[in-house]
BALOBA-1460 file (C-alpha; in Angstrom, 3 decimals):
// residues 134
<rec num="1" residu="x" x="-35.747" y="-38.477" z="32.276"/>
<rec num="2" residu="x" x="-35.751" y="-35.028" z="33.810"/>
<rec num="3" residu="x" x="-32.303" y="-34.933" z="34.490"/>
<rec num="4" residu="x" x="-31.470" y="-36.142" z="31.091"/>
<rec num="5" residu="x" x="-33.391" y="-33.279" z="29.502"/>
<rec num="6" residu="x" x="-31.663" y="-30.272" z="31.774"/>
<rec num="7" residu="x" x="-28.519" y="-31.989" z="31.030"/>
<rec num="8" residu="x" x="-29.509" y="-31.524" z="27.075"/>
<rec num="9" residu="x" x="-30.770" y="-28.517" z="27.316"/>
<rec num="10" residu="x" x="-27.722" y="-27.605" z="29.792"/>
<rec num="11" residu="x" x="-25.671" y="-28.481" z="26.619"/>
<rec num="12" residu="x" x="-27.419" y="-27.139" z="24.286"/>
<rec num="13" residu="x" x="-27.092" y="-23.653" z="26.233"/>
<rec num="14" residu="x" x="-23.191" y="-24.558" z="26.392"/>
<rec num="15" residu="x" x="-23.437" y="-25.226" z="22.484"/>
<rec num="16" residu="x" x="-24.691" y="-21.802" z="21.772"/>
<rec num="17" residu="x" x="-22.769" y="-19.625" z="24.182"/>
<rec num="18" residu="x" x="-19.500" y="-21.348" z="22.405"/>
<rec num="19" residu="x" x="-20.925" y="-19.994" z="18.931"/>
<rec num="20" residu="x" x="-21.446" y="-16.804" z="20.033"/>
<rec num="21" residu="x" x="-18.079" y="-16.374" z="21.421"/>
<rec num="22" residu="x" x="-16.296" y="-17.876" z="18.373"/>
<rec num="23" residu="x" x="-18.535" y="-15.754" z="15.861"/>
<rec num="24" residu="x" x="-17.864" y="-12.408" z="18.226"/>
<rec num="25" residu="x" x="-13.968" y="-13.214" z="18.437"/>
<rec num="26" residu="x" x="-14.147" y="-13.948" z="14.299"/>
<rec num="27" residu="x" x="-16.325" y="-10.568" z="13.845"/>
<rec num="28" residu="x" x="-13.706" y="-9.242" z="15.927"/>
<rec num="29" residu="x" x="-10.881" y="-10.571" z="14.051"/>
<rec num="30" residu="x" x="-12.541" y="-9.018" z="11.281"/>
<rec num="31" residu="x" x="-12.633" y="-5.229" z="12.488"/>
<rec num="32" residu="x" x="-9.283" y="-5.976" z="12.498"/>
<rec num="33" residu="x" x="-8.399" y="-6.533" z="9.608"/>
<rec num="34" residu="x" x="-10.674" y="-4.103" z="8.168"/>
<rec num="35" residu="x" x="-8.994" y="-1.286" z="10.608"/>
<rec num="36" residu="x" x="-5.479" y="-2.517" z="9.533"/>
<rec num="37" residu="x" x="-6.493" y="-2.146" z="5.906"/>
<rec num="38" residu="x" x="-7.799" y="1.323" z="6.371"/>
<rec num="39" residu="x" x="-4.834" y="2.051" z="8.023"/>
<rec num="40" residu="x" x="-2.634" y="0.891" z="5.456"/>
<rec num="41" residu="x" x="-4.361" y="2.697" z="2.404"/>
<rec num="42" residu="x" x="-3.682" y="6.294" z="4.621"/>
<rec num="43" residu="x" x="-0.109" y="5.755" z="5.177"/>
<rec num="44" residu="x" x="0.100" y="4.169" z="1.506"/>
<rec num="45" residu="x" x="-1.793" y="7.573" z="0.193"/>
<rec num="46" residu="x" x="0.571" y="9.888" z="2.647"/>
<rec num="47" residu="x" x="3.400" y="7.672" z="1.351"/>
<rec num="48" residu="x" x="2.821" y="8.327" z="-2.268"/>
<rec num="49" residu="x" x="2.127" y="11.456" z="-1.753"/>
<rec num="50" residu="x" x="5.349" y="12.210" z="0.015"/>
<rec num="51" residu="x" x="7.479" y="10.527" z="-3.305"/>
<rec num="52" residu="x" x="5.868" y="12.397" z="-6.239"/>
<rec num="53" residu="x" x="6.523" y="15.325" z="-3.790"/>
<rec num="54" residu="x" x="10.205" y="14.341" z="-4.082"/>
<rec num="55" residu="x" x="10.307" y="12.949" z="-7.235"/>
<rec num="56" residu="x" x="8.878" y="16.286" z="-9.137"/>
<rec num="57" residu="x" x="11.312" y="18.350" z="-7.176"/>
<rec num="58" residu="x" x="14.422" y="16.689" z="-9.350"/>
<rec num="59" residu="x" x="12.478" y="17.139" z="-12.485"/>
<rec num="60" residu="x" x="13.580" y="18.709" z="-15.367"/>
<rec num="61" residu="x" x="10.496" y="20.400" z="-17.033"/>
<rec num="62" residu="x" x="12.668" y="22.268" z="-19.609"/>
<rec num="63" residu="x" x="11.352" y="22.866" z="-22.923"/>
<rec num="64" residu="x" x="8.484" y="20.263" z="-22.537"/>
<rec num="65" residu="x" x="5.069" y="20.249" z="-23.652"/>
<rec num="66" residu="x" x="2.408" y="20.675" z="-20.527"/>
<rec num="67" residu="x" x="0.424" y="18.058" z="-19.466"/>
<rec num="68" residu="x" x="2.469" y="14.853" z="-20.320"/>
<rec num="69" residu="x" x="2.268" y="12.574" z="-18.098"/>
<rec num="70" residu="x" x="3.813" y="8.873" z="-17.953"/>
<rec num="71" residu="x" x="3.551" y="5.301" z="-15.562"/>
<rec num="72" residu="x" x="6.512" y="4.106" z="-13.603"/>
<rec num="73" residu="x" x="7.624" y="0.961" z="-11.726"/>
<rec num="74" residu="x" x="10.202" y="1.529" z="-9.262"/>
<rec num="75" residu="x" x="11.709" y="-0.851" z="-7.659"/>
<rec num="76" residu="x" x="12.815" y="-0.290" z="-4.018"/>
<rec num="77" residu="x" x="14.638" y="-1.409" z="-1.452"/>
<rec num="78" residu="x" x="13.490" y="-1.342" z="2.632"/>
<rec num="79" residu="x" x="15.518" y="1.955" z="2.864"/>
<rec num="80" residu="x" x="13.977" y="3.592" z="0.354"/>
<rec num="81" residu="x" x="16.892" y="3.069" z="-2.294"/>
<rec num="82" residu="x" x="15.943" y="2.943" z="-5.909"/>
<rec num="83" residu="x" x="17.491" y="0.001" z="-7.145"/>
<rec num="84" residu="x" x="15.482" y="0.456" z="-10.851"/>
<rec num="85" residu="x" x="13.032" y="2.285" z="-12.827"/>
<rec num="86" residu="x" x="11.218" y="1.492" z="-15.533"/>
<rec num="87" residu="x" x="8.529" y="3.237" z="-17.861"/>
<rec num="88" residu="x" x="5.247" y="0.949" z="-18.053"/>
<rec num="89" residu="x" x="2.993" y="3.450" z="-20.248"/>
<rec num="90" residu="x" x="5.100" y="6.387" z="-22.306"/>
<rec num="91" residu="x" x="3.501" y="9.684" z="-22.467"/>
<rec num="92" residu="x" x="4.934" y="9.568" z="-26.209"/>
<rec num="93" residu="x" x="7.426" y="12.056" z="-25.507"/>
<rec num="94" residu="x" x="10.971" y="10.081" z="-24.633"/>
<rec num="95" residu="x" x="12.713" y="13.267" z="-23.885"/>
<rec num="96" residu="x" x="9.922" y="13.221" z="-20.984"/>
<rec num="97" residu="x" x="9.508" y="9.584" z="-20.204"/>
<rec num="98" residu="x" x="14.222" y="9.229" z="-19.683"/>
<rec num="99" residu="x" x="13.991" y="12.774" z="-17.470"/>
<rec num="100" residu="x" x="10.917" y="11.035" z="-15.376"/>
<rec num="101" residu="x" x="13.416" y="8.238" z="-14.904"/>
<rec num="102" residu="x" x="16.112" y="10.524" z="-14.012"/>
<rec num="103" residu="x" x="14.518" y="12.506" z="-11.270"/>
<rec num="104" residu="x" x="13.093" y="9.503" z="-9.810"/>
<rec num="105" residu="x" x="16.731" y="7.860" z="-9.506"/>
<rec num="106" residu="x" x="18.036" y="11.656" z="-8.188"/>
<rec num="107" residu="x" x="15.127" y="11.976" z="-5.423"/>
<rec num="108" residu="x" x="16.490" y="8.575" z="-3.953"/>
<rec num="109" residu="x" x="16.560" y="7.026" z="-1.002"/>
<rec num="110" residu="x" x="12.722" y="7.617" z="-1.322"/>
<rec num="111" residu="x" x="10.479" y="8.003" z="1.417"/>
<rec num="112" residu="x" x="9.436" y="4.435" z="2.875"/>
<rec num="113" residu="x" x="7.842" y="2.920" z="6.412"/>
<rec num="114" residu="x" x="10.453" y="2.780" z="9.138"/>
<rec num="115" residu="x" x="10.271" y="-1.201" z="9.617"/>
<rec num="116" residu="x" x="10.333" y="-4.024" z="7.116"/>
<rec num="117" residu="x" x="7.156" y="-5.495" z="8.428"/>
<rec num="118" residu="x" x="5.230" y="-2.458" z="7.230"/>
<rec num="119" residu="x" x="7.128" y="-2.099" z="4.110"/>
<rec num="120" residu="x" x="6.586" y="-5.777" z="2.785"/>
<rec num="121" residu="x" x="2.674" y="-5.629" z="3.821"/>
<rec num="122" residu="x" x="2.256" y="-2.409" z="1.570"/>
<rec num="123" residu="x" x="3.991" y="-3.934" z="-1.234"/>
<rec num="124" residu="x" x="6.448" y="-1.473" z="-1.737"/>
<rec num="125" residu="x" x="8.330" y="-3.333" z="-3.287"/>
<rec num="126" residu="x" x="7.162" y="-2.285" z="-6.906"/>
<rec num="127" residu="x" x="6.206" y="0.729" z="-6.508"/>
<rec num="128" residu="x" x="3.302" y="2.086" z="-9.759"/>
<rec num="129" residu="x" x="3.430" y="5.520" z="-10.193"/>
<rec num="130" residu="x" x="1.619" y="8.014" z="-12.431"/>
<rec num="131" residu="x" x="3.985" y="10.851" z="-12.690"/>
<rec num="132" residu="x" x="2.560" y="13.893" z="-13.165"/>
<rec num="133" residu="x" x="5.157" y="16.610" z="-12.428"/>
<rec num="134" residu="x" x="2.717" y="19.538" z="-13.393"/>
């Protein structure tokens, strides 16, 4: 009967040690994730940062009212190219909203991750943009 009960608690032990290691390597898994994620809203940030950079450099402010602002999707290719751009929310000025279109299909090839892997787990894809050239 002795030998029974060390071999239970023996397994028991065994049981436990195996749930700690699965619950550190899923906590770890985890971190991971989370770090990844962090990771990829920085270079998403310095990304979009880097196009309305571009983007307001090929626009035409000319004889437009301050402050208008307007949403775009743009969608891109791997390499940056432009391959369409669309206004989602006019800043009620369409003189503004066709030369926001414009500079954003001048300022292609946009600036994108080096590898497709990174590219297709930001989404960049469709791009949303708030431009705000002022």
């Amino acid at each position: 009967k002795l030998a029974e009960e060390k071999q239970h608690i023996a397994a028991e032990k065994a049981k436990l040690e195996a749930e700690r290691a699965t619950a550190a390597k899923q906590q770890a898994e985890a971190d991971a994730r989370k770090a990844r994620r962090r990771s990829d809203d920085r270079l998403r940030l310095e990304l979009r940062g880097k196009i309305e950079a571009r983007v307001r450099r090929f626009f035409n402010q000319l004889n437009l009212a301050p402050g208008l602002t307007c949403d775009l999707e743009v969608k891109l290719s791997p390499d940056g190219q432009v391959g369409g751009v669309q206004v989602s929310r006019s800043s009620g000025d369409p003189i503004f909203d066709r030369r926001a279109i414009t500079a954003v299909q001048k300022a292609s090839p946009l600036p994108v991750p080096d590898d497709l892997q990174t590219f297709k787990r930001l989404k960049m894809e469709t791009l949303k943009l708030v431009f705000d050239p002022w």
